[in-house]
N, C-alpha and C positions, 0 to 999 in steps of 0.2 A: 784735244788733238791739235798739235801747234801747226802738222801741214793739214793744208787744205783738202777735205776729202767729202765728196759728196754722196747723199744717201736716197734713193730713191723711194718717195713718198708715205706718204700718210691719208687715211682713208677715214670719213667718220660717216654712219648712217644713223636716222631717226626714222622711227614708224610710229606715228601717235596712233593709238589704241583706242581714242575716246573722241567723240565729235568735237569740231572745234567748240561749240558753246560751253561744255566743261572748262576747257582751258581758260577761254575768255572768263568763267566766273570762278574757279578756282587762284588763276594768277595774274587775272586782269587784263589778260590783250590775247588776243588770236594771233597772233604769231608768234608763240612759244615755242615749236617746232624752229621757226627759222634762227629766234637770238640762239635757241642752245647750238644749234647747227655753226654758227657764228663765234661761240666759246669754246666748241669741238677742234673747228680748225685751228683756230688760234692758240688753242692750247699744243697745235702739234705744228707749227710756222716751224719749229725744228728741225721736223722732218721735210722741207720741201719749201723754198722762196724763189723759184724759177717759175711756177702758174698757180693758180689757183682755181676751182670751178666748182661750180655748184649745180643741181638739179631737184626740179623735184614736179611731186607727180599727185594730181587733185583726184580722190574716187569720186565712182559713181556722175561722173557729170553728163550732161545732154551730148548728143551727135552736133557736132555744129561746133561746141565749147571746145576751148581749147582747155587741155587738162596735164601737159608737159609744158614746164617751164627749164630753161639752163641758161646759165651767164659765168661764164668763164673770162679770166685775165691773166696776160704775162709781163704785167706793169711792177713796176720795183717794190710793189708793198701791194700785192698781186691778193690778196685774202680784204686787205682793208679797200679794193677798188671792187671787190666782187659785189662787196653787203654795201658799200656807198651807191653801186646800180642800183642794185635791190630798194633800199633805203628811199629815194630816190624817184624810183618805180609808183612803188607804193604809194608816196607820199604826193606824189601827184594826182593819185588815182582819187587818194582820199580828200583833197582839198578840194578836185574837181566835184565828187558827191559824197561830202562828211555823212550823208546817211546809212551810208553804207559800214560805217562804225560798229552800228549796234545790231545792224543785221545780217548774222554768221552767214546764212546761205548765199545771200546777193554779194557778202564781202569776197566769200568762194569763189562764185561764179567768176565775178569782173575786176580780182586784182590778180595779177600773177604772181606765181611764187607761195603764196596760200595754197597748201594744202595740208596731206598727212603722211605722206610719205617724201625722204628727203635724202640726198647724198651728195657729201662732198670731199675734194681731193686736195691736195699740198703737193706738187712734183717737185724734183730737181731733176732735169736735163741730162742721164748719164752721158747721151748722146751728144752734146750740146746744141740742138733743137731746144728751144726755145721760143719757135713761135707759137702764136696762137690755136694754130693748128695741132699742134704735139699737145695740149692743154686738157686732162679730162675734165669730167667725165665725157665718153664718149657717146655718140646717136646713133641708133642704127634705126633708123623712120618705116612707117608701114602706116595703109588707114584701116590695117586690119588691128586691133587695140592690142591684143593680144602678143602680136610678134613687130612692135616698138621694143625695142633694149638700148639701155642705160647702162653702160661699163664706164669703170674707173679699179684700178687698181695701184698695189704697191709687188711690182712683179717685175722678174727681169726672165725669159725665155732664154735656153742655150739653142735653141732649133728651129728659129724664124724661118730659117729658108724651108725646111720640110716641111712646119707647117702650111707654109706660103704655097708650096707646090701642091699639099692634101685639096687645098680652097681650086686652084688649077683642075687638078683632077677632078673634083666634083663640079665642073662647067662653071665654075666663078671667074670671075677678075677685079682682084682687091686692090686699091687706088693705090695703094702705098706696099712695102715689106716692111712694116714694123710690127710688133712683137702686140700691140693693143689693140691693132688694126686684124691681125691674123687670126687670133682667139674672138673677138667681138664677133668676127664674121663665122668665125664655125660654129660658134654655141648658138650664132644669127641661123646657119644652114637648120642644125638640127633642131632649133624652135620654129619655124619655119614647116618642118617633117612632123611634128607633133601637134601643130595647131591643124594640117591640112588634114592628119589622117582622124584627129579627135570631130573635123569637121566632117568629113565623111559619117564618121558614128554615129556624130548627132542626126546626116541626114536620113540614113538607115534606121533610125529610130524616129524618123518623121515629125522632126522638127525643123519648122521657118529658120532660113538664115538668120534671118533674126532675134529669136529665140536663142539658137544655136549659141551665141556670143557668151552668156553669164555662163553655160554647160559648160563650154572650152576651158574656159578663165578657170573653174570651182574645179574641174580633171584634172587638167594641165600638170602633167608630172616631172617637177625642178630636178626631181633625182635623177631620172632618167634623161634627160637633157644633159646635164648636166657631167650623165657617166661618160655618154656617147660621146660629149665632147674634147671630154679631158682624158680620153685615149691615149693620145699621144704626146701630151706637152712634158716637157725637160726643162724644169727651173724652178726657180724659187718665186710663191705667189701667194697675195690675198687679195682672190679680188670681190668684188660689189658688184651686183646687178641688179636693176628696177624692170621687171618687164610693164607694157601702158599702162593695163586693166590696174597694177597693183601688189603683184608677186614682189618678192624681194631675195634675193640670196647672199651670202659671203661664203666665200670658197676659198678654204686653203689645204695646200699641196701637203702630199704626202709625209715630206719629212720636216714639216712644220717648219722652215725656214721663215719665211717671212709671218709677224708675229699677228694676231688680231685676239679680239677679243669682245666680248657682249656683257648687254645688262638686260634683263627684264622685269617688268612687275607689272598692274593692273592699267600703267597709262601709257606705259613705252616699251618699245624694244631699242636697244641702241648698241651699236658698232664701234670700235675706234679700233688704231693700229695700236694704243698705247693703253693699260690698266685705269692710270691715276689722272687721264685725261677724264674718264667717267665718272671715277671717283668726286672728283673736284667738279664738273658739271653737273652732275645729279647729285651729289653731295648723298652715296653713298659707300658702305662700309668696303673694305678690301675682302673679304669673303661672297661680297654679294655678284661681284667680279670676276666671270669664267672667261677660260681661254677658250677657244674654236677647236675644239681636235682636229691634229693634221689628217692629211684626208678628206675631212668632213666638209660638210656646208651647214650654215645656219640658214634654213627656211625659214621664210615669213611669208604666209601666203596674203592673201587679199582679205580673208574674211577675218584674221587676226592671231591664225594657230602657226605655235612658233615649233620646229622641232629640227634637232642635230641630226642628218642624216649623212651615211658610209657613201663617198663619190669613189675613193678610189683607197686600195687594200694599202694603208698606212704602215709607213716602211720605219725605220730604226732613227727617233728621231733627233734631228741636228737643228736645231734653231740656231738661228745668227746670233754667235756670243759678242759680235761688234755690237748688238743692240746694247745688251749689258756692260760690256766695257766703257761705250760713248754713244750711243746713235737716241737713244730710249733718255726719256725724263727721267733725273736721278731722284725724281721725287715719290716711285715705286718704293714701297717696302724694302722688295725682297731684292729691288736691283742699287736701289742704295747700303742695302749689309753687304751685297755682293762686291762693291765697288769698295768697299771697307775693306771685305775682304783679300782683297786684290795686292790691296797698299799694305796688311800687318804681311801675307804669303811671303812678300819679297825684301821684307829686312833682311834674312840673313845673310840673303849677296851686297844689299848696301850694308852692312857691317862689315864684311868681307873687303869692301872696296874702300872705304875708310879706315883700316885696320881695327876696328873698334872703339873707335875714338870719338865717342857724341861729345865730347866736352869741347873739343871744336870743331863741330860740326854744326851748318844752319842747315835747317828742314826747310823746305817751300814748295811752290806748284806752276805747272805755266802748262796748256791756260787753265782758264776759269773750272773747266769743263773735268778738270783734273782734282778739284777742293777734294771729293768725298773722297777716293784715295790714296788722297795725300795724310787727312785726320786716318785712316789706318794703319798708314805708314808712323808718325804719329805715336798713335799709341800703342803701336808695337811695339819702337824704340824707347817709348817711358814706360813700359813695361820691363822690357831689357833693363833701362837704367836701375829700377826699384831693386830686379833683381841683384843687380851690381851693390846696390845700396845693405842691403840686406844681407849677403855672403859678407860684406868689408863691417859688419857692428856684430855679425858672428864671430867672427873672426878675431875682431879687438873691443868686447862686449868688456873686458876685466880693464881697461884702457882709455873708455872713452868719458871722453870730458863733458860738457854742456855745450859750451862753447866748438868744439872739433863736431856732436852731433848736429846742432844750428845748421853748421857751413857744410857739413853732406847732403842734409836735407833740402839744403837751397839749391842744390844744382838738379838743374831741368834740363829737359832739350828744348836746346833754341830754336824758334821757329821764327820766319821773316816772311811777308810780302814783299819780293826782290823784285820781279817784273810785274809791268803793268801795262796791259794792251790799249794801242793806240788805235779807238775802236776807227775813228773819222779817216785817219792817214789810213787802216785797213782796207776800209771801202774806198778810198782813192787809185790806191791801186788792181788796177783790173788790167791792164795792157802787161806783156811780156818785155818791153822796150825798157830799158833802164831799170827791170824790179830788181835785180838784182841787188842794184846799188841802195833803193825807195827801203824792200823789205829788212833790210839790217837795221832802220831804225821804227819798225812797226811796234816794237816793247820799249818800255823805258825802264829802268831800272832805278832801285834804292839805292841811294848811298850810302855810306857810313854804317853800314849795322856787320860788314861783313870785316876779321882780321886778316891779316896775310898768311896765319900760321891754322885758317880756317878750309877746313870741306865746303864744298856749297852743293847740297844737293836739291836739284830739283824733279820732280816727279811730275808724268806726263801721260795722256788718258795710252799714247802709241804713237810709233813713231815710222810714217810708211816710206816717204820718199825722202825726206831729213832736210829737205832745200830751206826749212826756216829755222832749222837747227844751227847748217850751217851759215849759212845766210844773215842771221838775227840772233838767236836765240846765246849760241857760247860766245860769239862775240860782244855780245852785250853782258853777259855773266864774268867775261875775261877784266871789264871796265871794272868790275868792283875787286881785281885783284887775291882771288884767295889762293891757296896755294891747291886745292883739286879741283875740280867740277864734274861731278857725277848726274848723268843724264837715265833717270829711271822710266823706265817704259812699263805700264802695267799691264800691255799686252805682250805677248811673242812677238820674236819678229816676223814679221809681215812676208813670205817666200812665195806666196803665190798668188794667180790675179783672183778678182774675185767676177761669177759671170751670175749673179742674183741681184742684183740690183745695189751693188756698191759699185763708185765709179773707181776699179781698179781694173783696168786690160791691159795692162802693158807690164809688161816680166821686167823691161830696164828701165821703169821708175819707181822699181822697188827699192831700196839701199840695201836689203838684206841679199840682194840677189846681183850687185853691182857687187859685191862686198866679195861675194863669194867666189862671182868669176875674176876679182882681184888677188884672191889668193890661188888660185886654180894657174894663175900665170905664174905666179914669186915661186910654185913649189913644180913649175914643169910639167902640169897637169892640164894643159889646157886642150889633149886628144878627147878627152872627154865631153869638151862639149863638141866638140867633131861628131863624136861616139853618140850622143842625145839626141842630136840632130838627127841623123842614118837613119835611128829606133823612130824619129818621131815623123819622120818622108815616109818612112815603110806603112804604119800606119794611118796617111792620109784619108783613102778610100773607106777604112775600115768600118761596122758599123758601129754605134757609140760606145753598144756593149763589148766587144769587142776589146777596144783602145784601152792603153794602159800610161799611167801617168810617169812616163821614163825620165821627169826634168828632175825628180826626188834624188836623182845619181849626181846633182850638182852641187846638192847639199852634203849627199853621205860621205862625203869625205875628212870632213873638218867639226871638229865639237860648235855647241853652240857658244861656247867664251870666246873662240879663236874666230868667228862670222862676229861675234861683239864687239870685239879689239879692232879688228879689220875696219868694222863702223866708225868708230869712235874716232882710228886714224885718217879714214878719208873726210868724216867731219871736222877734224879740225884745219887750221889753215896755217901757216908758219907765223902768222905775228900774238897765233895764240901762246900768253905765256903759263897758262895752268896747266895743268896735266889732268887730261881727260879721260874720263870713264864713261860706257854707256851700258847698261844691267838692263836685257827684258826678262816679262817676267818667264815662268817655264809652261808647256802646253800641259803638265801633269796639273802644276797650282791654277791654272787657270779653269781644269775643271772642278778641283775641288771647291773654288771659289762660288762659279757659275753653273753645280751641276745640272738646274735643268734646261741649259742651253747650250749643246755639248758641239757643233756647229765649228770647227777649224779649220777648213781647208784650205784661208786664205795662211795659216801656218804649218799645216802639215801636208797640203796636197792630196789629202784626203776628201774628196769632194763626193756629195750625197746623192749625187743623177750622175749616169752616166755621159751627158752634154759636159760633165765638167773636165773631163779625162780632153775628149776631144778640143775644148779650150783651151785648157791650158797646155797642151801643148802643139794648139798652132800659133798662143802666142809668144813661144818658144820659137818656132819656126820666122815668125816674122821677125822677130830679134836679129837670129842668124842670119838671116835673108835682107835685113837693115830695111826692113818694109812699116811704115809709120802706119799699123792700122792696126783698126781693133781684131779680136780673137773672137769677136760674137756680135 
């Protein structure tokens, strides 16, 4: 994705299964739990370089012992400063009393960060919060063991304020209205109702407070918690929870938006937001690798029994297909054929837009993130050409020479590395002052490989707000002079915000949505967004089920090639001398590509909670209203 767009988090949990003295003689060190934990995150630094944090929680230890450890960072390389504490920590402990080396319990007891249960998190800032404080995992403290919780998720809420005022109403007052802080504290309320009333039981059953504590802990029911608490939430969520004793859960929402996923076997249980993050850390197979049903929670209790239980009646489901297009490691199976698939679906509009002409045409990519595809795209067109190949020696089978079949068979499609990202000058610019000018040369380009009498196409993971399009990307494509430049988007275009946890809230820094209310003007159309607006004030009050998404009327007026053309014209600039094309791909191929992550409504307005209705279109309203703020 050549603009800049941020994705909110990634999550990894570990629960070792076996005392640490196994580990220690099976892989040689008692902290096996913490490097994998360390491989977890880093393997998913893609989902999240705004904080990093970690947690974790020692069983069974003395009154008195501390048995919660957490160290979180929002420093530039925020995962490698979490495990340098740790590192660190440790390392000190152990120089001060190397005996403690060989002796697993005393090493338990007195280094922190040892233990068997473990979580940790990757953010990026939708908000841009950034400090320390926004950082999970988060604490909610108790010195009753039981009702300690440990949150971290990868989630974005449409309903903060409601649930903010549910926490009101129940005689709370939650430090902040943020959406981590809102849910912590309710699943906090209703843990909280299930330790006092399992306390009750026990006394009724005449048992010592004391006693009491292992009963709560081994009762203690996560479903039930769990259902009461997620009553009301409207969003896209996986999240993680440690409670003190041991417990552990991940919970994801209904319509499975935000993605997770689990491994088990006789010495772990393990969590990640991503399949091949697991794969590649435990180095095993892709079948051994389940998803989370939407819905569902993965339990881990204390004593080590793991089971998938129904939190809330699982609705018709939309995963986030941006996972599959770009957000997700393309090193998944099924999301690298997908991504394949994405690049052959859409030749036949870049054939379209070339006249059919690969013979001068070069094939390329921009960015990186774009390679897989682009080899779709690829070999779809050397496909095409074979075909071509083979109607032209049908055709003239009674005709052809040695020499005339040689020279058919030599022509390929040309493919080029044209651009190449300037990673050092990227990370220089961070201020809005002058990027304008900084970002036109953040690519460099090849010379010489391209003719004048040449296509240059390049394919791209999506293209939401176009500012490096226009800005960098065809002005530096125009330097090698070809005579088109065709800009292929492997996703749709982009029409609406997104309120799950991608940082898209604003309807005018969409270009597909700039685009449209530019052609809404040239054809004397522009009562209608008058008209969108009326529909979308009348609905203010409304309740969420209620609200209907009326901004889809700014779309239906125009095909999607006439919003394409529109793009293409407002990207280019007068000193461009090629002639520009820009092809997305269509929301039909895109599910044929990615069926099981069916999840559009940042292109169709189709949105899976009804929080998404009410979004998008207040931030519709703030558009019209010229109001610079978010829709959630």
């Amino acid at each position: 994705m050549s603009d800049a767009l941020k994705h909110e988090c990634g999550i990894a949990l570990v629960r070792l299964l076996k005392p640490l003295e196994y580990y220690k003689e099976k892989y040689g060190t008692a902290f096996y739990g913490i490097q994998k934990m360390y491989l977890m995150m880093e393997k998913q630094h893609n989902r999240g370089q705004d904080g990093a944090g970690f947690a974790s929680i020692k069983l069974d230890v003395d009154p008195g012992q501390r048995y919660i450890s957490r160290v979180r960072s929002n420093h530039s390389q925020p995962i490698q400063d979490v495990f340098k504490q740790i590192n660190e920590r440790i390392s000190e402990e152990l120089k001060e009393h190397p005996e403690l080396g060989d002796n697993m319990k005393e090493l338990k007891t007195n280094i922190p960060y040892v233990g068997e249960l473990f979580l940790g998190h990757v953010r990026y800032g939708t908000f841009g919060k950034n400090s320390i404080e926004s950082v999970h995992p988060f604490l909610r403290q108790s010195n009753w063991m039981h009702r300690n919780l440990i949150l971290a998720g990868n989630f974005n809420m449409t309903n903060v304020k409601e649930l903010f005022e549910n926490l009101v109403e129940l005689g709370q007052h939650p430090k902040e209205m943020a959406d981590t802080v809102t849910v912590m504290e309710k699943i906090g309320h209703f843990l909280d109702k299930e330790v006092m009333q399992l306390y009750q039981d026990c006394k009724a059953e005449g048992y010592s407070k004391r006693d009491a504590s292992p009963v709560i802990a081994e009762r203690l029911d996560i479903t039930k918690i769990l259902a009461r608490s997620a009553k009301n939430l409207d969003g896209g969520y996986a999240m993680a929870g440690l409670l003190g004793h041991g417990d552990a859960f991940v919970f994801r929402d209904p319509a499975g938006i935000r993605p997770a996923y689990f491994y088990q076997d006789d010495e772990v249980v393990v969590v990640a937001s991503e399949r091949p993050v697991i794969q590649t850390v435990f180095n095993v197979p892709f079948d051994s690798v389940q998803e989370i049903d939407p819905g569902n929670a993965l339990i881990i209790k204390k004593n080590g029994k793991v089971t998938m239980n129904q939190i809330l009646e699982p609705t018709v489901k939309k995963a986030c297909s941006f996972e599959r297009i770009y957000f997700s490691r393309g090193s998944d199976a099924e999301i690298y054929q997908e991504r394949k698939d994405l690049g052959k679906l859409i030749l036949p509009a870049v054939l379209k837009a070339i006249d059919s002409d690969t013979d001068n045409t070069v094939f390329s990519y921009i960015p990186n993130t774009a390679e897989t595809s682009f080899y779709g795209l690829v070999e779809a067109a050397q496909d095409f050409l074979n075909q071509r190949k083979n109607n032209y020696i049908l055709e003239n089978r009674n005709t052809l020479t040695a020499d005339t079949l040689q020279e058919l068979l030599a022509v390929k499609i040309r493919t080029e590395k044209v651009a190449i990202k300037d990673a050092k000058l990227r990370t220089f610019i961070t201020e809005d002052s002058s990027r304008d000018d900084l970002v036109a040369h953040v690519y460099d380009v090849t010379y010489g490989v391209i003719k004048p009498e040449d296509n240059l196409v390049i394919i791209d993971d999506s293209i939401v707000r176009g500012t490096t399009l226009k800005m960098s990307i065809i002005k530096m494509m125009d330097r090698l002079k070809p005579k088109r430049i065709v800009i292929v988007s492997s996703a749709p275009q982009i029409r609406y915000p997104d309120c799950y946890g991608i940082d898209m809230a604003k309807l005018e820094g969409l270009v597909a949505f700039r685009a449209a209310l530019a052609l809404l003007k040239e054809r004397n159309m522009y009562h209608i967004v008058d008209e969108v607006y009326v529909k979308c004030k009348a609905q203010e009050n409304y309740k969420d089920t209620d609200v209907v998404n009326y901004v889809t009327a700014i779309y239906d007026q125009f095909t999607q090639e006439e919003i394409s053309d529109k793009i293409a014209e407002m990207l280019s600039s007068p000193e461009i001398n090629a002639e520009v094309k820009i092809i997305f791909q269509t929301v039909e191929d895109l599910h044929k590509a990615c069926p099981k992550n069916l999840g559009d409504w940042y292109f169709t307005g189709d949105y899976p909670t009804p929080g998404g209705n009410r979004v998008v279109n207040r931030a519709f309203m703030n558009f019209y209203e010229g109001k610079d703020a978010r829709a959630y």
